[in-house]
C-alpha positions as CSV (number, residue, x, y, z in Angstrom):
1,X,12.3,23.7,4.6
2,X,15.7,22.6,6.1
3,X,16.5,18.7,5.4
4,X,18.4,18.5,8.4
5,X,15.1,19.4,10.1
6,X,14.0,15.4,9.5
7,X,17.4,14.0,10.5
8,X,17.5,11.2,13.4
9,X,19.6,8.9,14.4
10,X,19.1,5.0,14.0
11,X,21.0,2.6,15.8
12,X,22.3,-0.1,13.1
13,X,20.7,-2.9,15.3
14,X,17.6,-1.8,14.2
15,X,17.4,-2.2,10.5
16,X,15.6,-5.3,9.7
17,X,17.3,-8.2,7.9
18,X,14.6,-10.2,7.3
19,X,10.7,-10.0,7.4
20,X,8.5,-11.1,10.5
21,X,7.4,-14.5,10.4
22,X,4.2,-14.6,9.6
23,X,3.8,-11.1,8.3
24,X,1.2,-10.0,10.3
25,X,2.9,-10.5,13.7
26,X,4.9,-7.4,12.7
27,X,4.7,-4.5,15.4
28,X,2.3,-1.8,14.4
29,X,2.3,1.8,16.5
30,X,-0.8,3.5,15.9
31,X,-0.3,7.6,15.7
32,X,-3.2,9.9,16.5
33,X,-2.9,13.2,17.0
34,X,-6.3,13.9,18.0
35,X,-5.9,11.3,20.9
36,X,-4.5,12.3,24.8
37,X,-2.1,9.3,24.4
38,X,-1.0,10.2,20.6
39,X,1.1,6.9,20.5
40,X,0.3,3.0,21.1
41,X,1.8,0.0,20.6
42,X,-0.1,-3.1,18.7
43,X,0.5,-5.8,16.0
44,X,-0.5,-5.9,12.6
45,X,-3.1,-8.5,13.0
46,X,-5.0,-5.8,14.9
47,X,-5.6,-3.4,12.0
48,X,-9.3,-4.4,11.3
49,X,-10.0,-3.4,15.1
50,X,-8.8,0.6,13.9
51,X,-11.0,0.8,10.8
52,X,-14.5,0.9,10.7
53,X,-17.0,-0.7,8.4
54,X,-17.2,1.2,5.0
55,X,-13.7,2.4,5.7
56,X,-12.0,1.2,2.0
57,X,-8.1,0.3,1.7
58,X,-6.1,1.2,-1.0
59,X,-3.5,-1.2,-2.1
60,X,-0.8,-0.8,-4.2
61,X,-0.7,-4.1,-6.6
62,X,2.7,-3.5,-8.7
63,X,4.8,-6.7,-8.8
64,X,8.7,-6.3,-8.1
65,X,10.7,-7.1,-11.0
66,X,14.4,-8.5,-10.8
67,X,15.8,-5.2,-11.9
68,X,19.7,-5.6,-10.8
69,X,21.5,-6.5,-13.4
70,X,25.5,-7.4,-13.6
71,X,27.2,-7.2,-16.9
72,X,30.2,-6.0,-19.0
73,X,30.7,-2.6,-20.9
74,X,32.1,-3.2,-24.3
75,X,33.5,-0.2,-26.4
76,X,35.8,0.1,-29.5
77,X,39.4,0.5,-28.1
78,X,39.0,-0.3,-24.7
79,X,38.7,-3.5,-22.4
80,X,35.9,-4.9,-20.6
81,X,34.9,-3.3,-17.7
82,X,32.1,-4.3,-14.7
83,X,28.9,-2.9,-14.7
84,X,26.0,-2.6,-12.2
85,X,22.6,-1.1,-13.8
86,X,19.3,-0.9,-11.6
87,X,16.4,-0.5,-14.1
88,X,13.9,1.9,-13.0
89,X,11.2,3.2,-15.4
90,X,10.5,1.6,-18.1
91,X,10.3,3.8,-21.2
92,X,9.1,1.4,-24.2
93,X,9.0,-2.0,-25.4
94,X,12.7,-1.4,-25.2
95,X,13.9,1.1,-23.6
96,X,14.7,1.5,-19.7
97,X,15.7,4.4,-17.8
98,X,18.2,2.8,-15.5
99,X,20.7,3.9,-12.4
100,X,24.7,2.9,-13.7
101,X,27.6,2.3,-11.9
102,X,30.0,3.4,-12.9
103,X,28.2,6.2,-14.0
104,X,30.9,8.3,-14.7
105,X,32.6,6.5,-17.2
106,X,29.8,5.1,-18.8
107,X,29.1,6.7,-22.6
108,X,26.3,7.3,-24.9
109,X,27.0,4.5,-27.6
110,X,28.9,2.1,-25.3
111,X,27.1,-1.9,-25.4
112,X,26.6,-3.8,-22.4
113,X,26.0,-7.5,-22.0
114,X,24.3,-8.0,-18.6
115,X,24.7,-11.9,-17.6
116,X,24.5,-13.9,-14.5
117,X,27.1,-12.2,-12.3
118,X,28.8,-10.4,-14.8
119,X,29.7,-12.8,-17.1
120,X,30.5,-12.1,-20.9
121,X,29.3,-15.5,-21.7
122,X,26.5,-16.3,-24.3
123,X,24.9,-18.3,-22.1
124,X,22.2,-15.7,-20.5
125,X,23.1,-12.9,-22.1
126,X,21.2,-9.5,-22.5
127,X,22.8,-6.8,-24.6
128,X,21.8,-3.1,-25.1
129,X,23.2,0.1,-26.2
130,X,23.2,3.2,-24.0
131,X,21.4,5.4,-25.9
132,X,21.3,8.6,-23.5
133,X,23.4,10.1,-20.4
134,X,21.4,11.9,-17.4
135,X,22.7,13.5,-13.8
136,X,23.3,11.1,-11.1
137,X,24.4,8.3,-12.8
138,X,21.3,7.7,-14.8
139,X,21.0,6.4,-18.1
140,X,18.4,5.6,-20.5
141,X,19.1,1.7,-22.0
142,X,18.0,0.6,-25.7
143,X,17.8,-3.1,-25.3
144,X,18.0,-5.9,-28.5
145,X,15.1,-7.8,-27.0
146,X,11.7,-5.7,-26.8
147,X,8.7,-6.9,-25.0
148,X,7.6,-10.2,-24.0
149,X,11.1,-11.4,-25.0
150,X,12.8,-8.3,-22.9
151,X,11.1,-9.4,-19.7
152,X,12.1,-13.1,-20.0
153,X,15.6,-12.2,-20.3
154,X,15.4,-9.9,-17.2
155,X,13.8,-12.3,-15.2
156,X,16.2,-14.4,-16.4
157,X,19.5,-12.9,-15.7
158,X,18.6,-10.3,-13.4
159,X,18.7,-10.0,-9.3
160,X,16.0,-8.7,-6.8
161,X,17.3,-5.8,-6.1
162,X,17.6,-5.5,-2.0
163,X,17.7,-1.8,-0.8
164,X,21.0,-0.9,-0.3
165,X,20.7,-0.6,3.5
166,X,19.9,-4.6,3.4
167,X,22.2,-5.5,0.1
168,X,25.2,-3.8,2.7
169,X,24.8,-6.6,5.2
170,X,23.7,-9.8,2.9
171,X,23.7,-11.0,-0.5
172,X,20.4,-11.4,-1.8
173,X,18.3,-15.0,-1.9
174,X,15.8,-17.2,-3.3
175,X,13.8,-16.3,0.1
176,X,13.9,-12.5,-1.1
177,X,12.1,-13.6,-4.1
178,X,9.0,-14.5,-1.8
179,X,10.2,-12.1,0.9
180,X,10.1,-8.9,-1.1
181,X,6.8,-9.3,-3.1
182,X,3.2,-8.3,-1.8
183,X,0.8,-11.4,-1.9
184,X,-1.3,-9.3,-4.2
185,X,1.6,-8.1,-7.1
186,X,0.0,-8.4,-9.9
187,X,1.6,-5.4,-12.5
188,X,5.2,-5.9,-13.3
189,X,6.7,-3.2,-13.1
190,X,8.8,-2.0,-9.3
191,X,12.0,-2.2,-8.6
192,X,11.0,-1.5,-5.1
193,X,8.2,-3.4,-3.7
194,X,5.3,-1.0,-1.5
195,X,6.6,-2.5,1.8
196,X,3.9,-1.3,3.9
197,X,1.8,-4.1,2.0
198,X,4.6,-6.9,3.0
199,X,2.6,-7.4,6.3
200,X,-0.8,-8.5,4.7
201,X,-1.3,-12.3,5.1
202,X,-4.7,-14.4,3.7
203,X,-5.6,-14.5,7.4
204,X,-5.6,-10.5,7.7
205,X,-7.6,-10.0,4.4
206,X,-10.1,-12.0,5.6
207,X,-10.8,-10.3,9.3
208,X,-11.0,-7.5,7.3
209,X,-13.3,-9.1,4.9
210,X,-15.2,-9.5,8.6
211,X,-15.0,-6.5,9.7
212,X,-16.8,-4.7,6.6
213,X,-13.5,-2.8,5.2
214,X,-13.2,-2.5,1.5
215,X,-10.3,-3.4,-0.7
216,X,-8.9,-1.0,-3.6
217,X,-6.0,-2.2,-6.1
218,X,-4.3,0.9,-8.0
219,X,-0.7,0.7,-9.8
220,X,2.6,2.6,-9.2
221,X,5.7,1.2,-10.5
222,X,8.2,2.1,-7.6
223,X,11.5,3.3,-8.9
224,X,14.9,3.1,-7.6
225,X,14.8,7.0,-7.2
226,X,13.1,5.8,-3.8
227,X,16.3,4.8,-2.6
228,X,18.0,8.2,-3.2
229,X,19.0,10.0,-0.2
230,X,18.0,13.9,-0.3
231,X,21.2,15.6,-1.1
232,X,19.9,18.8,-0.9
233,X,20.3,21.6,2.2
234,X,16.4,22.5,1.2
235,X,13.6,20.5,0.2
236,X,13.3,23.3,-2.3
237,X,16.0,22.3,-4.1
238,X,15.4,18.5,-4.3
239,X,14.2,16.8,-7.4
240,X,11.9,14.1,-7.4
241,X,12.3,10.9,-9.7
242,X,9.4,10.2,-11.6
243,X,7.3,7.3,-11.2
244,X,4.7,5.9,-13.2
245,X,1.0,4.8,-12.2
246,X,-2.6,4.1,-12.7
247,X,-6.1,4.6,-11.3
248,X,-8.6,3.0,-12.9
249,X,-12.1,4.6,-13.3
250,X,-13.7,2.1,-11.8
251,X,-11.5,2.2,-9.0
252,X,-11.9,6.3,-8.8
253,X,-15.4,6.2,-8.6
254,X,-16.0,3.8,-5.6
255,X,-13.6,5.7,-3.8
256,X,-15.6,8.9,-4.2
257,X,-18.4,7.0,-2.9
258,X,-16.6,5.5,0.0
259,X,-15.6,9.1,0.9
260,X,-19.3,10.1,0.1
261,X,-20.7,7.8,2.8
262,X,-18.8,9.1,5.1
263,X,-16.1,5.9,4.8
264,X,-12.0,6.8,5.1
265,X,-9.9,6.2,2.5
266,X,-6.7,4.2,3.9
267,X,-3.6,4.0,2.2
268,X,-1.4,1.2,2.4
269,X,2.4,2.6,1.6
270,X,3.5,6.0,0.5
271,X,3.3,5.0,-2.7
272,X,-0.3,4.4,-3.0
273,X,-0.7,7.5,-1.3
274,X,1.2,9.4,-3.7
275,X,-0.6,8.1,-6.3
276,X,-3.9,9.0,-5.0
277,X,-3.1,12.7,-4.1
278,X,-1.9,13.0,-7.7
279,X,-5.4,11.8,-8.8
280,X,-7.7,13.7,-6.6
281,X,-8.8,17.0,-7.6
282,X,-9.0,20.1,-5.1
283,X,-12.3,19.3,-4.0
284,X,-11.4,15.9,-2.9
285,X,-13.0,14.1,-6.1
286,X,-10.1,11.1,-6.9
287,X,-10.6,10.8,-11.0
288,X,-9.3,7.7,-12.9
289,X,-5.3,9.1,-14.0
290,X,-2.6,7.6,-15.7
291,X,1.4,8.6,-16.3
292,X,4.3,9.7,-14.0
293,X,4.7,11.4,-11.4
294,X,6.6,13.4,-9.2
295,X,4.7,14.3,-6.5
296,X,6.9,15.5,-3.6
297,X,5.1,16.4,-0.1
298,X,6.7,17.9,2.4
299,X,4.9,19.9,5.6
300,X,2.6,22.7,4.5
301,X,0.8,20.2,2.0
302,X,-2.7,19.9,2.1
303,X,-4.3,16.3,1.4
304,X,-6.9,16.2,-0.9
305,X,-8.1,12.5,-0.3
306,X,-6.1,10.5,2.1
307,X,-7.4,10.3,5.6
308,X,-5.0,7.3,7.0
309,X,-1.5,5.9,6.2
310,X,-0.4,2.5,6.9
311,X,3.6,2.6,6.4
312,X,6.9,1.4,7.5
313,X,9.5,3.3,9.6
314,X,11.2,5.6,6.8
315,X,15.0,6.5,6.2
316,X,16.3,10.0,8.1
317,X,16.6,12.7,5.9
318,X,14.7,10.9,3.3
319,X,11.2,12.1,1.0
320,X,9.1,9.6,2.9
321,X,9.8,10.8,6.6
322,X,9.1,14.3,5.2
323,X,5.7,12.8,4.2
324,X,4.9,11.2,7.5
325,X,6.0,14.7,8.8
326,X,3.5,16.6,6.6
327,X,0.5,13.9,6.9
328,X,0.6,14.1,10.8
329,X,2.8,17.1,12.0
330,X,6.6,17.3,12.4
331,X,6.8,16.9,16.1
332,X,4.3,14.2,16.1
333,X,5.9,11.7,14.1
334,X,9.7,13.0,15.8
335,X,7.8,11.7,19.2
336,X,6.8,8.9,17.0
337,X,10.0,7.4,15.8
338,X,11.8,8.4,19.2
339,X,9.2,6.0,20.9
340,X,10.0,3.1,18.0
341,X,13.5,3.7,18.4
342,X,13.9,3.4,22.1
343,X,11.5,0.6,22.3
344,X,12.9,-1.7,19.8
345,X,11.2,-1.5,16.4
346,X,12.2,-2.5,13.7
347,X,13.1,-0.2,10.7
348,X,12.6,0.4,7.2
349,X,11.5,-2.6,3.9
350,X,11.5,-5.3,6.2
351,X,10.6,-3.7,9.6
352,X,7.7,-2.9,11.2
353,X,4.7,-0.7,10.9
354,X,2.7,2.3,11.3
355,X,-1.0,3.6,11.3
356,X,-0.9,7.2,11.0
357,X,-4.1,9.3,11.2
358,X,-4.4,12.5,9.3
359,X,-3.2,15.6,11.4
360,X,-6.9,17.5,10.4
361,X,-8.8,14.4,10.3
């Protein structure tokens, strides 16, 4: 399909800064296609009075690392020069795959010391080799610290790191630390945190404790390839960064029997979604999975499993408004983000929310 077919435009004023205080005061526009009115405005705090006892949520619990890091290439025969790497898949005890800039002039065999702000000074100091050279800027990062010792030192020297579309307009904070993180990360891992799941406060868990809905946990490590725009004229021709996840077993089967009951299965995020669909089997059976993937849904997909979507308000052009487009029908969310647009929501990690219902549902 032609990108240019999920373009929009987005007036700046409406890219959120900062996150709703509390979280689950957040706008939420509920999209039904099966209903005569389609679209309607609510709050997040009203989400237990959409689902239905039995109905089972699916959370993604991966925990957002400080994954920016600043630093200084060093090579034979040439100065010291800045350098901005964004970790994004971990490949070993110590090895990243990570986005460089400059990527260009960056070399298999160069060292890099990544300190606070890009200082060469011992003092906080992480050094690794760049052991391979991709497309796009990526690289693939053999560190001299492995495990355990490896995290420490990124948590150490390392920066949450803000999508760019927030990191344009503000430096990032010791509020962002709290700000970007789910209250129920558990699995280090993102560099993105699932933002759909920044709205969920104690208080909400527990109405929907209440009202009988069930709460899932599986694990995708968000990269920074969620950040990419889609350069591509066709989705054909776009490639997919790969993420890594797991479903449990455990968590596989009471899924199946949600679904067998006659519960829904609601995703919170795109990313748990992904993950789901890349676990369930044709028939519909979800199976405990683990590894990478590179899902990439577009309209024409059919879902296997999923039956709602809570999620924010997505980039234009990007692989998550083409998902929203697939799940519930192209002009459907169009109307959809025309409607948030002219009425004043607010967009993308730190915006507000939707609850989409499955097109065939």
């Amino acid at each position: 399909m032609r990108v240019d077919l999920f373009d929009f435009d987005l007036p700046d004023e409406l890219i959120a800064l900062r996150p709703a205080e509390p979280r689950d005061s957040a706008r939420l526009l509920v999209v039904n296609p099966q209903s005569e009115t389609v679209l309607a405005d609510h709050h997040v705090g009203d989400l237990p009075s959409f689902l239905r006892a039995g109905d089972a949520l699916v959370f993604n619990d991966t925990k957002v690392i400080p994954a920016q890091l600043e630093g200084i290439r060093n090579r034979e025969g040439a100065g010291g020069q800045q350098v901005s790497a964004t970790l994004h898949m971990r490949m070993g005890a110590s090895r990243w795959k990570a986005f460089a800039r400059p990527g260009k002039r960056i070399k298999i065999g160069d060292r890099i010391s990544f300190g606070h702000d890009g200082s060469s000074c011992l003092l906080g100091k992480l050094e690794c080799t760049v052991e391979e050279k991709g497309d796009g800027g990526e690289v693939t990062l053999a560190f001299d610290l492995s495990g355990p010792a490896l995290d420490e030192a990124i948590h150490s020297v390392g920066h949450i790191p803000l999508p760019p579309y927030i990191a344009a307009k503000r430096a990032e904070d010791e509020r962002d630390r709290a700000d970007y993180q789910t209250i129920y990360a558990r699995e280090e891992g993102a560099v993105a945190a699932p933002t759909a799941g920044l709205h969920f406060t104690p208080k909400l868990f527990e109405a929907l404790d209440r009202a009988g809905v069930e709460k899932h946990f599986v694990t995708l490590h968000v990269g920074a390839g969620t950040f990419l725009p889609v350069k591509a004229d066709d989705t054909d021709d776009h490639k997919m960064h790969l993420e890594s996840g797991y479903v449990s077993g455990e968590t596989a089967a009471k899924l199946n029997a949600v679904k067998a009951r006659g519960g829904r299965i609601v995703c919170v995020g795109t990313t748990s979604l992904r993950l789901i669909e890349s676990a369930a089997q044709d028939t519909g059976e979800i199976r405990g999975w683990a590894g990478a993937t590179g899902i990439f849904i577009t309209p024409g997909y059919r879902f296997k499993a999923v039956d709602i979507l809570m999620t924010n308000f997505h980039l234009p052009r990007s692989t998550l408004f083409m998902l929203v487009s697939a799940f519930s029908g192209v002009e459907t969310m169009r109307a959809a983000y025309n409607h948030a647009i002219s009425t004043g929501y607010r967009f993308y990690s730190y915006g507000d929310a939707s609850l989409i219902l499955r097109k065939d549902t």
